[in-house]
N, C-alpha and C positions, 0 to 999 in steps of 0.2 A: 565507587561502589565496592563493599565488600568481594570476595572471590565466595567459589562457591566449590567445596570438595565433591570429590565423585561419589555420587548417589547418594549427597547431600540436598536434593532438590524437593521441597516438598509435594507431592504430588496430588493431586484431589482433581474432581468431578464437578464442576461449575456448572449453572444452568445453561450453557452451550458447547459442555465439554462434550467432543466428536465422536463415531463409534469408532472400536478399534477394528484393525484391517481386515479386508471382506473376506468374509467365507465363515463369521461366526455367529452366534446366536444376538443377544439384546445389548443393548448400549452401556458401556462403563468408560472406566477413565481408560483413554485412547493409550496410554503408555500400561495399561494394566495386563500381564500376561493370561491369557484363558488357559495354561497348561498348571498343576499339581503342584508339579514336582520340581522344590527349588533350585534344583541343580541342572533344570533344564534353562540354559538363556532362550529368555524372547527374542523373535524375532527380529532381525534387523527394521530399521526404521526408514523406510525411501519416502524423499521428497525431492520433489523436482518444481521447475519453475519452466513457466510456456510462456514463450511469447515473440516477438517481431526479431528484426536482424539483430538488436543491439544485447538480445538474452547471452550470447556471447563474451561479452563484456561488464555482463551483471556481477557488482561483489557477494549476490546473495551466497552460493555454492560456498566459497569461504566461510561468510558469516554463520549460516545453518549448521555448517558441519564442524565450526570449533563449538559453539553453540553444545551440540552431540557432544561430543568430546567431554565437556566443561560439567557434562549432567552424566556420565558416565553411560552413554548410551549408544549400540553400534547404531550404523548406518550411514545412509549418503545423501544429497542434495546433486542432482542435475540439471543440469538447463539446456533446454528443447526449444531451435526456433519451431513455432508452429504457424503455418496460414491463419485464418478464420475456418478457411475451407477445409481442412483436416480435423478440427475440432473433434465431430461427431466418429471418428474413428481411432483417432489416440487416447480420448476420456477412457473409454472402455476398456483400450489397449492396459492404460495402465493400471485403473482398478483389477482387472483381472490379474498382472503379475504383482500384486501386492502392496501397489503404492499406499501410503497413509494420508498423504495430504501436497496438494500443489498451489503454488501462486501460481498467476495469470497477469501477464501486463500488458502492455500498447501491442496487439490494438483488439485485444480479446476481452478485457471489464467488462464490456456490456452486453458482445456476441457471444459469450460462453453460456447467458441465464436460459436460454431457452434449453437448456439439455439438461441442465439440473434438476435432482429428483426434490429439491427443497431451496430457503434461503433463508439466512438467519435476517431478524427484524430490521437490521440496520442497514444489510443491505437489501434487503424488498426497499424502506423506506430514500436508501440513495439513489437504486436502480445501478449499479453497479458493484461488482464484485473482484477480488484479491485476491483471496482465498477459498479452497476449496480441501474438502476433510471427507475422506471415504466411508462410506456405512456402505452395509451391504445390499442396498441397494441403488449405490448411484453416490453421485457426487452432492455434496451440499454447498451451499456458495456462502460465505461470509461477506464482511469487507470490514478490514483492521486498517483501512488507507485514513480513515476521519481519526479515529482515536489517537493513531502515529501522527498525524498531522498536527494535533491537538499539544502533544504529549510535545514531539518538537520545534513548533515555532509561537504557542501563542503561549506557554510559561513567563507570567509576569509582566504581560503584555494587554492595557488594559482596552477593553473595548473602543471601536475606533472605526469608522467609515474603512473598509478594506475595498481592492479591485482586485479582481477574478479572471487572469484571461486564459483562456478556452472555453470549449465546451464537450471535453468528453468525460469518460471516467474520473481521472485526477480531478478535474474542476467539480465533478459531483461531490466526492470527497471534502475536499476543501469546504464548499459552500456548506455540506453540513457540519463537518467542524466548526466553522465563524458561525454559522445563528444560533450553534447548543453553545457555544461561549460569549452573545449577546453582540458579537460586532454587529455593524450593517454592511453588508456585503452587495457589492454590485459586481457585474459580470461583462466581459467583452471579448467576443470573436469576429473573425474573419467576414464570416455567413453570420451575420446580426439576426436573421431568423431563427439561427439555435442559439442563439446568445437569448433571445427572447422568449422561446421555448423555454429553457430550461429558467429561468428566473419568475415566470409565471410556476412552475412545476414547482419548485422549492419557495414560494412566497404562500407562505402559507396563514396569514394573520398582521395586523399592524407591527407585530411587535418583530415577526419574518418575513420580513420581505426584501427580496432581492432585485434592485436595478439594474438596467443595463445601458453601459455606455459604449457610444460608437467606435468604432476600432480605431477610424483616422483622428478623432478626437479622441482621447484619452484624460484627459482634464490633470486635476491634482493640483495642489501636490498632495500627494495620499500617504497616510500612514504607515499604511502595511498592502504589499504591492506581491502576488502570488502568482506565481509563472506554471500554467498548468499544462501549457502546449508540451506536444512531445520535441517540441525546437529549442533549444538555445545557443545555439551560434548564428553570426549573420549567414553561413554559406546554407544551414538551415531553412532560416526564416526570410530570405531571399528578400527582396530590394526594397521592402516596404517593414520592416523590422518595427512591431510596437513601441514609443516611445513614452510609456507612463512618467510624467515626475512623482519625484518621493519625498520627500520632507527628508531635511538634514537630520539624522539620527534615526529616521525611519528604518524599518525591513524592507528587502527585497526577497522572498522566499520563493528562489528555484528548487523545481521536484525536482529537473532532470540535474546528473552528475557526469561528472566526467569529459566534461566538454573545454577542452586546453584554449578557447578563443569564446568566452560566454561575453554574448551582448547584453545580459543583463547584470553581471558581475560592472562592465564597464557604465552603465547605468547608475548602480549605486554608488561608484567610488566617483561619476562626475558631483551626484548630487549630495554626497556626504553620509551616503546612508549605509549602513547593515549588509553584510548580503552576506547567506548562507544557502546551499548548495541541498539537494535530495539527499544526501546522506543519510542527516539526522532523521531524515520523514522514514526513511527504508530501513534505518535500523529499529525506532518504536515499531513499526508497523510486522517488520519480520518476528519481534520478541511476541509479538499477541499474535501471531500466525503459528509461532513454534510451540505455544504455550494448549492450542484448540488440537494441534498433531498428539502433545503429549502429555497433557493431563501438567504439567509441569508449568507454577504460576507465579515461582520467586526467580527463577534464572536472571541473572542482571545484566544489564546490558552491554557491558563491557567485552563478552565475545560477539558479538554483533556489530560494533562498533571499529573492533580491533580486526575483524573480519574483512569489513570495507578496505583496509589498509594491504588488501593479498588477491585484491583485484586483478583479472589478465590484464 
Protein backbone atom coordinates (compact mmCIF):
# COMPACT_ATOMS: atom_id res chain seq x y z
CA UNK A 1 0.00 0.00 0.00
CA UNK A 2 1.06 3.30 -0.71
CA UNK A 3 2.79 5.42 2.27
CA UNK A 4 1.12 8.19 3.46
CA UNK A 5 3.17 11.82 4.36
CA UNK A 6 2.50 13.66 7.47
CA UNK A 7 -0.82 15.36 7.56
CA UNK A 8 -1.28 13.84 4.48
CA UNK A 9 -4.39 11.88 5.92
CA UNK A 10 -7.69 12.83 4.72
CA UNK A 11 -9.71 13.67 7.50
CA UNK A 12 -13.79 13.79 7.68
CA UNK A 13 -16.85 13.03 10.03
CA UNK A 14 -18.56 9.78 9.08
CA UNK A 15 -21.89 8.82 10.52
CA UNK A 16 -20.11 7.28 13.65
CA UNK A 17 -17.31 9.62 13.63
CA UNK A 18 -16.65 9.87 17.83
CA UNK A 19 -16.81 13.25 19.82
CA UNK A 20 -13.51 14.92 20.40
CA UNK A 21 -11.99 14.69 24.00
CA UNK A 22 -14.21 15.46 27.07
CA UNK A 23 -14.84 18.63 28.42
CA UNK A 24 -16.14 20.33 24.93
CA UNK A 25 -19.22 21.34 23.40
CA UNK A 26 -21.20 19.11 20.37
CA UNK A 27 -19.71 16.42 18.17
CA UNK A 28 -17.14 16.90 15.22
CA UNK A 29 -14.49 15.03 13.59
CA UNK A 30 -12.56 13.53 16.72
CA UNK A 31 -9.16 14.62 15.40
CA UNK A 32 -10.62 18.34 14.86
CA UNK A 33 -9.09 21.02 17.11
CA UNK A 34 -11.88 23.33 19.09
CA UNK A 35 -9.06 26.05 19.61
CA UNK A 36 -8.77 29.31 16.72
CA UNK A 37 -5.59 29.75 16.48
CA UNK A 38 -3.48 27.73 14.04
CA UNK A 39 -0.44 28.02 15.60
CA UNK A 40 -1.83 26.50 18.62
CA UNK A 41 -1.17 22.28 18.29
CA UNK A 42 -3.99 20.22 19.55
CA UNK A 43 -3.91 18.32 21.98
CA UNK A 44 -1.99 15.17 22.37
CA UNK A 45 -3.95 12.18 21.30
CA UNK A 46 -4.13 9.18 24.32
CA UNK A 47 -5.23 5.84 23.85
CA UNK A 48 -4.87 3.08 25.71
CA UNK A 49 -5.87 -0.50 25.63
CA UNK A 50 -7.51 -2.66 29.01
CA UNK A 51 -7.41 -5.83 29.41
CA UNK A 52 -6.42 -9.44 31.22
CA UNK A 53 -2.48 -10.46 32.03
CA UNK A 54 -1.54 -10.78 28.27
CA UNK A 55 -2.23 -6.69 27.54
CA UNK A 56 1.30 -6.80 28.43
CA UNK A 57 2.47 -8.41 25.44
CA UNK A 58 -0.17 -6.85 23.12
CA UNK A 59 1.57 -5.32 19.75
CA UNK A 60 -1.29 -2.84 19.82
CA UNK A 61 1.04 0.23 21.71
CA UNK A 62 3.54 -0.16 18.73
CA UNK A 63 1.02 -0.47 16.08
CA UNK A 64 -1.19 2.74 17.29
CA UNK A 65 1.59 4.81 17.98
CA UNK A 66 3.59 4.38 14.49
CA UNK A 67 0.05 4.65 13.26
CA UNK A 68 0.32 8.54 15.06
CA UNK A 69 3.51 8.99 13.89
CA UNK A 70 2.67 8.05 9.99
CA UNK A 71 -0.53 10.70 10.24
CA UNK A 72 1.63 13.43 11.83
CA UNK A 73 -0.12 13.42 15.06
CA UNK A 74 1.26 13.51 18.85
CA UNK A 75 0.26 11.30 21.29
CA UNK A 76 0.44 7.81 22.90
CA UNK A 77 -1.09 4.26 23.21
CA UNK A 78 -0.91 2.32 26.70
CA UNK A 79 -1.76 -0.78 27.93
CA UNK A 80 -3.64 -1.38 31.19
CA UNK A 81 -4.02 -4.94 32.71
CA UNK A 82 -7.54 -4.22 34.25
CA UNK A 83 -9.93 -6.82 36.46
CA UNK A 84 -13.58 -6.70 35.37
CA UNK A 85 -13.84 -5.42 38.80
CA UNK A 86 -11.90 -2.08 38.31
CA UNK A 87 -13.92 -1.26 35.31
CA UNK A 88 -16.32 1.12 36.98
CA UNK A 89 -13.40 3.17 38.42
CA UNK A 90 -10.69 3.54 35.65
CA UNK A 91 -13.41 4.32 32.79
CA UNK A 92 -13.87 7.48 34.48
CA UNK A 93 -10.44 7.64 35.55
CA UNK A 94 -9.46 8.01 32.11
CA UNK A 95 -12.03 10.14 30.49
CA UNK A 96 -11.40 12.55 32.97
CA UNK A 97 -7.53 12.93 32.13
CA UNK A 98 -8.34 13.16 28.50
CA UNK A 99 -8.17 9.91 26.98
CA UNK A 100 -9.85 9.92 23.40
CA UNK A 101 -10.48 6.33 22.87
CA UNK A 102 -9.70 2.69 24.38
CA UNK A 103 -9.81 -0.92 23.20
CA UNK A 104 -10.97 -3.55 25.49
CA UNK A 105 -10.08 -7.21 25.28
CA UNK A 106 -10.33 -10.92 27.17
CA UNK A 107 -12.07 -10.72 29.28
CA UNK A 108 -13.85 -7.16 29.45
CA UNK A 109 -16.00 -7.26 25.44
CA UNK A 110 -19.06 -7.94 27.02
CA UNK A 111 -18.52 -6.72 30.92
CA UNK A 112 -17.58 -3.27 29.95
CA UNK A 113 -21.43 -2.59 28.11
CA UNK A 114 -23.23 -1.97 31.08
CA UNK A 115 -21.24 1.24 31.96
CA UNK A 116 -21.49 2.80 28.59
CA UNK A 117 -23.36 5.84 28.04
CA UNK A 118 -24.19 4.46 24.41
CA UNK A 119 -23.29 1.54 21.56
CA UNK A 120 -22.77 1.92 18.05
CA UNK A 121 -25.45 -0.62 15.84
CA UNK A 122 -23.07 -3.22 15.31
CA UNK A 123 -22.15 -3.71 18.52
CA UNK A 124 -25.82 -3.55 20.26
CA UNK A 125 -26.36 -6.04 17.44
CA UNK A 126 -23.14 -8.47 18.38
CA UNK A 127 -23.46 -7.77 22.11
CA UNK A 128 -20.00 -7.18 22.32
CA UNK A 129 -17.61 -4.57 22.21
CA UNK A 130 -13.69 -3.46 21.22
CA UNK A 131 -13.75 -0.15 21.16
CA UNK A 132 -14.69 2.59 23.09
CA UNK A 133 -14.39 6.66 21.97
CA UNK A 134 -15.00 9.54 24.56
CA UNK A 135 -17.81 12.11 24.31
CA UNK A 136 -18.42 14.15 27.00
CA UNK A 137 -20.50 12.13 28.57
CA UNK A 138 -19.24 8.77 28.87
CA UNK A 139 -17.86 6.23 27.06
CA UNK A 140 -19.37 4.85 23.70
CA UNK A 141 -18.85 1.16 22.86
CA UNK A 142 -18.23 0.14 19.18
CA UNK A 143 -16.86 -3.11 17.89
CA UNK A 144 -14.46 -3.17 14.68
CA UNK A 145 -13.64 -6.99 15.80
CA UNK A 146 -16.40 -8.31 12.81
CA UNK A 147 -15.32 -5.97 10.04
CA UNK A 148 -11.30 -6.76 10.89
CA UNK A 149 -12.25 -10.32 10.91
CA UNK A 150 -13.91 -9.81 7.69
CA UNK A 151 -11.36 -7.68 6.11
CA UNK A 152 -8.56 -10.32 7.14
CA UNK A 153 -9.58 -13.84 6.77
CA UNK A 154 -12.63 -14.19 4.54
CA UNK A 155 -11.00 -11.96 1.23
CA UNK A 156 -11.57 -14.27 -1.70
CA UNK A 157 -12.81 -16.90 0.43
CA UNK A 158 -16.13 -18.20 -1.05
CA UNK A 159 -18.88 -19.19 1.28
CA UNK A 160 -18.61 -22.44 2.87
CA UNK A 161 -19.98 -24.41 6.05
CA UNK A 162 -17.33 -22.68 8.66
CA UNK A 163 -16.86 -23.91 12.75
CA UNK A 164 -16.82 -21.38 15.49
CA UNK A 165 -15.16 -22.43 18.75
CA UNK A 166 -16.05 -20.54 21.69
CA UNK A 167 -18.26 -18.59 23.03
CA UNK A 168 -17.46 -15.24 24.12
CA UNK A 169 -16.75 -11.91 22.66
CA UNK A 170 -14.16 -13.02 19.65
CA UNK A 171 -16.72 -15.85 18.71
CA UNK A 172 -19.62 -13.03 18.79
CA UNK A 173 -17.47 -11.29 16.22
CA UNK A 174 -16.76 -13.96 14.13
CA UNK A 175 -20.17 -15.22 13.78
CA UNK A 176 -21.35 -11.87 12.63
CA UNK A 177 -18.76 -11.54 10.28
CA UNK A 178 -19.61 -15.21 8.46
CA UNK A 179 -23.47 -14.63 8.21
CA UNK A 180 -22.96 -10.65 6.71
CA UNK A 181 -20.63 -12.73 4.15
CA UNK A 182 -23.26 -15.68 3.69
CA UNK A 183 -21.14 -18.69 5.18
CA UNK A 184 -23.02 -21.13 7.39
CA UNK A 185 -21.44 -20.94 10.57
CA UNK A 186 -21.84 -23.34 13.40
CA UNK A 187 -20.49 -22.94 16.91
CA UNK A 188 -18.77 -25.23 19.59
CA UNK A 189 -17.66 -24.79 23.32
CA UNK A 190 -16.83 -26.45 26.25
CA UNK A 191 -20.25 -25.61 28.26
CA UNK A 192 -22.44 -26.60 25.00
CA UNK A 193 -25.26 -24.56 26.72
CA UNK A 194 -23.56 -21.29 25.70
CA UNK A 195 -22.48 -22.82 22.52
CA UNK A 196 -26.39 -23.08 22.30
CA UNK A 197 -27.26 -19.87 23.56
CA UNK A 198 -25.42 -18.03 21.55
CA UNK A 199 -26.35 -19.73 18.11
CA UNK A 200 -30.09 -19.46 18.87
CA UNK A 201 -29.16 -15.50 19.75
CA UNK A 202 -27.32 -15.05 16.29
CA UNK A 203 -29.74 -17.36 14.07
CA UNK A 204 -31.81 -15.15 13.11
CA UNK A 205 -33.83 -16.46 9.68
CA UNK A 206 -33.25 -19.60 7.34
CA UNK A 207 -30.82 -17.84 5.53
CA UNK A 208 -28.94 -17.13 9.41
CA UNK A 209 -28.55 -19.64 11.26
CA UNK A 210 -26.05 -20.97 13.35
CA UNK A 211 -25.40 -24.60 14.66
CA UNK A 212 -23.89 -26.16 17.13
CA UNK A 213 -21.54 -28.96 17.37
CA UNK A 214 -20.49 -30.91 20.39
CA UNK A 215 -17.07 -30.07 21.70
CA UNK A 216 -15.98 -33.88 21.93
CA UNK A 217 -17.23 -34.38 18.37
CA UNK A 218 -16.20 -32.01 16.27
CA UNK A 219 -16.97 -33.53 12.83
CA UNK A 220 -15.35 -32.13 9.36
CA UNK A 221 -13.46 -31.88 7.58
CA UNK A 222 -14.45 -28.15 7.51
CA UNK A 223 -13.45 -25.47 5.32
CA UNK A 224 -12.72 -22.64 7.31
CA UNK A 225 -12.05 -23.64 11.03
CA UNK A 226 -11.84 -20.24 13.47
CA UNK A 227 -10.28 -20.47 17.00
CA UNK A 228 -12.10 -17.95 19.07
CA UNK A 229 -10.92 -19.27 22.55
CA UNK A 230 -8.60 -17.21 24.45
CA UNK A 231 -6.23 -20.60 24.40
CA UNK A 232 -3.93 -21.83 21.80
CA UNK A 233 -1.36 -23.74 23.10
CA UNK A 234 -1.79 -27.35 24.56
CA UNK A 235 -0.47 -26.02 28.17
CA UNK A 236 -3.52 -23.56 27.60
CA UNK A 237 -6.09 -25.66 26.53
CA UNK A 238 -5.24 -28.56 28.85
CA UNK A 239 -5.71 -32.31 28.26
CA UNK A 240 -8.77 -32.49 26.19
CA UNK A 241 -7.51 -29.90 23.28
CA UNK A 242 -10.26 -29.47 20.42
CA UNK A 243 -9.56 -31.58 17.56
CA UNK A 244 -11.56 -30.04 14.45
CA UNK A 245 -10.45 -31.66 10.87
CA UNK A 246 -9.97 -29.12 8.10
CA UNK A 247 -9.91 -29.92 4.44
CA UNK A 248 -6.38 -29.99 2.77
CA UNK A 249 -6.04 -26.34 1.46
CA UNK A 250 -8.63 -25.28 4.08
CA UNK A 251 -8.16 -22.12 6.84
CA UNK A 252 -7.43 -22.53 10.16
CA UNK A 253 -7.98 -18.90 11.52
CA UNK A 254 -6.35 -18.23 15.13
CA UNK A 255 -7.40 -14.84 16.89
CA UNK A 256 -4.96 -15.28 19.42
CA UNK A 257 -0.96 -14.48 18.53
CA UNK A 258 1.94 -14.97 19.86
CA UNK A 259 1.83 -18.36 21.09
CA UNK A 260 5.59 -20.14 20.31
CA UNK A 261 3.84 -24.03 20.76
CA UNK A 262 0.01 -23.17 18.83
CA UNK A 263 -1.92 -26.44 18.79
CA UNK A 264 -3.85 -25.28 16.26
CA UNK A 265 -0.83 -24.18 13.93
CA UNK A 266 0.04 -28.06 14.34
CA UNK A 267 -3.57 -28.93 13.28
CA UNK A 268 -3.28 -27.25 9.95
CA UNK A 269 0.16 -28.34 8.94
CA UNK A 270 -1.04 -32.19 9.87
CA UNK A 271 -4.00 -31.70 7.67
CA UNK A 272 -2.57 -29.72 4.86
CA UNK A 273 -4.22 -26.58 5.49
CA UNK A 274 -3.74 -22.71 5.92
CA UNK A 275 -3.09 -21.28 9.05
CA UNK A 276 -2.88 -17.86 9.93
CA UNK A 277 -2.48 -16.22 13.34
CA UNK A 278 -4.54 -12.95 15.05
CA UNK A 279 -2.47 -10.65 13.52
CA UNK A 280 -4.13 -9.79 10.52
CA UNK A 281 -7.68 -9.69 12.54
CA UNK A 282 -5.75 -6.92 15.05
CA UNK A 283 -4.28 -5.10 12.62
CA UNK A 284 -7.84 -4.41 10.24
CA UNK A 285 -9.65 -4.06 13.40
CA UNK A 286 -7.07 -1.46 15.17
CA UNK A 287 -7.04 0.74 11.58
CA UNK A 288 -11.10 1.14 12.05
CA UNK A 289 -10.58 1.70 15.84
CA UNK A 290 -7.72 4.49 14.98
CA UNK A 291 -9.87 5.72 12.25
CA UNK A 292 -13.49 6.38 15.04
CA UNK A 293 -10.35 8.24 17.62
CA UNK A 294 -9.38 10.42 14.65
CA UNK A 295 -11.58 11.33 12.17
CA UNK A 296 -8.81 9.89 9.99
CA UNK A 297 -10.29 7.17 7.23
CA UNK A 298 -7.33 6.60 4.46
CA UNK A 299 -4.32 5.63 6.86
CA UNK A 300 -3.14 2.28 5.46
CA UNK A 301 -2.31 -0.43 6.96
CA UNK A 302 0.98 -0.85 6.75
CA UNK A 303 2.03 0.93 10.28
CA UNK A 304 -0.26 -1.31 11.88
CA UNK A 305 1.06 -4.28 10.50
CA UNK A 306 4.66 -3.20 10.70
CA UNK A 307 3.69 -2.30 14.28
CA UNK A 308 2.91 -6.06 15.16
CA UNK A 309 6.73 -6.64 14.21
CA UNK A 310 7.99 -4.27 17.69
CA UNK A 311 6.05 -6.38 19.96
CA UNK A 312 7.48 -6.92 23.77
Amino acid sequence: MPGLGRGGARREAGPEAPAGPPGGGGRQAPGASRREDPAVPPPPVRLALLGGPRVALSPSPAMHEAALALAGLQGSYLAFRVDPEGLPGILPALLSLGFRGLNVTVPLKERVIPLLCGLSDAAREIGAVNTLVATPVGWEGANTDAPGFAEAYLGGLPPCPALVLGAGGAARAALQALLDGGFQPSVSARREERAQLLALEFSRGPDRAVGVVPWRSLGGPWRLVVNALSASSPEELGADPPRPRIQPGGLMADLNYGRPDCWFRSLADASGAVFRDGIPMLACQARLSFALWTGLRDVPLDPFILGAGKAP
